[in-house]
C-alpha positions as semicolon CSV with decimal commas, in nm:
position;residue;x (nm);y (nm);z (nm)
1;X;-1,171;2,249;-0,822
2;X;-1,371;2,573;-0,815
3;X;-1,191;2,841;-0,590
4;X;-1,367;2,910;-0,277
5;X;-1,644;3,205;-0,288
6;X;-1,517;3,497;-0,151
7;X;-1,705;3,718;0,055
8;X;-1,712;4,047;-0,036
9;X;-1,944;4,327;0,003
10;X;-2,036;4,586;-0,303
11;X;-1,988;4,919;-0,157
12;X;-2,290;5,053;-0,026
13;X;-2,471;5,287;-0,282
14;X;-2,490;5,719;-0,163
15;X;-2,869;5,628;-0,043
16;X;-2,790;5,306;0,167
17;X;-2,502;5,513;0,376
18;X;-2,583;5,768;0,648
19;X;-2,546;6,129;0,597
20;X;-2,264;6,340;0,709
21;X;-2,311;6,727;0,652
22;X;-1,983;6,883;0,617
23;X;-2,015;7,280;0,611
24;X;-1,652;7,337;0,547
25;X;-1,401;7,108;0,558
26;X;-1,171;7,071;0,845
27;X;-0,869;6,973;0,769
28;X;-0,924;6,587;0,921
29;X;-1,171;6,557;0,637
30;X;-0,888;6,644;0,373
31;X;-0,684;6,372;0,486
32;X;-0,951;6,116;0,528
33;X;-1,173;6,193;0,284
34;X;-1,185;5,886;0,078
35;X;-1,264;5,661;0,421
36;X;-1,532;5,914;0,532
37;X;-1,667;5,889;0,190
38;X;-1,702;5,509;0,212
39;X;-1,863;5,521;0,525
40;X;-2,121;5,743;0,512
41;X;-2,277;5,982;0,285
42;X;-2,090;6,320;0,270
43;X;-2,334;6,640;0,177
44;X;-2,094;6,901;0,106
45;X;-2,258;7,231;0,169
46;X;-1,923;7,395;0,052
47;X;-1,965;7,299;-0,264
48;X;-2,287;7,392;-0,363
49;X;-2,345;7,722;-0,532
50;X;-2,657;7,769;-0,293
51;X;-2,612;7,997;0,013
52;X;-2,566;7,782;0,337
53;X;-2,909;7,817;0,466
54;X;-3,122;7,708;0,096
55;X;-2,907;7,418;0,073
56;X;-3,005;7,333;0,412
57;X;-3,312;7,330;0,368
58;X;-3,335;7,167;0,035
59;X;-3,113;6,858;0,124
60;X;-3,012;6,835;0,464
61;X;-3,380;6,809;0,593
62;X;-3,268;6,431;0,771
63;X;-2,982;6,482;0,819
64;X;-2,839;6,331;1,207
65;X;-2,442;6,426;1,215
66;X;-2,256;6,703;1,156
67;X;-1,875;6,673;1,114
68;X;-1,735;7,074;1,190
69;X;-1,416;7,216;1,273
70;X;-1,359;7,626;1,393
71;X;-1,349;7,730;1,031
72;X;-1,727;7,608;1,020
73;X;-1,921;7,743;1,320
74;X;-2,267;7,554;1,416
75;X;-2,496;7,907;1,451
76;X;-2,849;7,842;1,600
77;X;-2,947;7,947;1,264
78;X;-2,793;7,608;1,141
79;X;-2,907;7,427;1,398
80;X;-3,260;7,526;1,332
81;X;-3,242;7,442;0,958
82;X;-3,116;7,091;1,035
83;X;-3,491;6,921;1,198
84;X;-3,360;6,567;1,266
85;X;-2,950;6,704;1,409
86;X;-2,859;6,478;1,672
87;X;-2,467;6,496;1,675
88;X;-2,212;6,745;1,635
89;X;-1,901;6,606;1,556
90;X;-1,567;6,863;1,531
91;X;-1,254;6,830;1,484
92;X;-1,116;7,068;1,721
93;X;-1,012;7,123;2,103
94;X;-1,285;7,359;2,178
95;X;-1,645;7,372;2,137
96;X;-1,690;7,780;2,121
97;X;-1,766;7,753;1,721
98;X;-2,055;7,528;1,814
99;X;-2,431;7,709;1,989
100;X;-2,379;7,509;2,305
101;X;-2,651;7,653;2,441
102;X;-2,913;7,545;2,130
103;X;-2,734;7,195;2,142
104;X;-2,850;7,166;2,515
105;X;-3,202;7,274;2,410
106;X;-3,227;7,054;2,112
107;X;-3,095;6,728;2,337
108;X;-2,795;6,721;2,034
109;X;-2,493;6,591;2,132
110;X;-2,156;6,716;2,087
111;X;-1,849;6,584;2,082
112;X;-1,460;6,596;1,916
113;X;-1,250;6,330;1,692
114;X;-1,019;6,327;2,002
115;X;-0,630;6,335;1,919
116;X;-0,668;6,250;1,590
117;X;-0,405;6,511;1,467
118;X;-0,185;6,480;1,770
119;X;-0,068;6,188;1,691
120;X;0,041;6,261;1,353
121;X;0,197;6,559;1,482
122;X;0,412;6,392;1,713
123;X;0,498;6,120;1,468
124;X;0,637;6,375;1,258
125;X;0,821;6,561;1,565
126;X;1,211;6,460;1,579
């Protein structure tokens, strides 16, 4: 008796998954890298050789999301380079790395990953 066909999926190729700019990594992203990287297409600006704003402009032209943290702040200038932006993603508390005010202007939303850490903080807490 042939075994029953199993259905899996091939992983989705880098140009079938949505983009994900990452200007520096927060540290969420070190931890989950390898799930992140399966479920979207991750530009990483951090590791190009290219200052920020060139390799902006030369790959990030469609990009939608941006995942941040503090150590990455979303300038106007960024912002501007980054045409199609619709989300801001970070992985902090606060917002005050992020140009509010050009997110409000652009109709971009912002938001955070929530308690991500938190819980594995208290997990680890005796």
């Amino acid at each position: 008796m042939d075994p029953k066909p199993q259905d899996h999926q091939s992983p989705s190729s880098p140009s079938e998954l949505r983009q994900v700019l990452v200007l520096r990594p927060p540290p969420v992203f070190a931890v989950h890298e390898q799930d992140f990287s399966s479920k979207f297409h991750i530009l990483k600006a951090y590791d190009s050789p290219s200052p920020t704003h060139e390799f902006l402009q030369t790959h990030a032209q469609s990009v939608k999301v941006v995942l941040c943290s503090g150590i990455g702040p979303i300038t106007a200038d960024v912002i501007r380079d980054l045409p199609a932006l619709e989300l801001v993603v970070t992985a902090s508390t606060g917002v005050n790395h992020i140009d509010m005010a050009e997110c409000r202007r652009r109709g971009i939303a912002v938001t955070n990953t929530g308690d991500t850490g938190s819980q594995r903080i208290q997990m680890q807490v005796p």
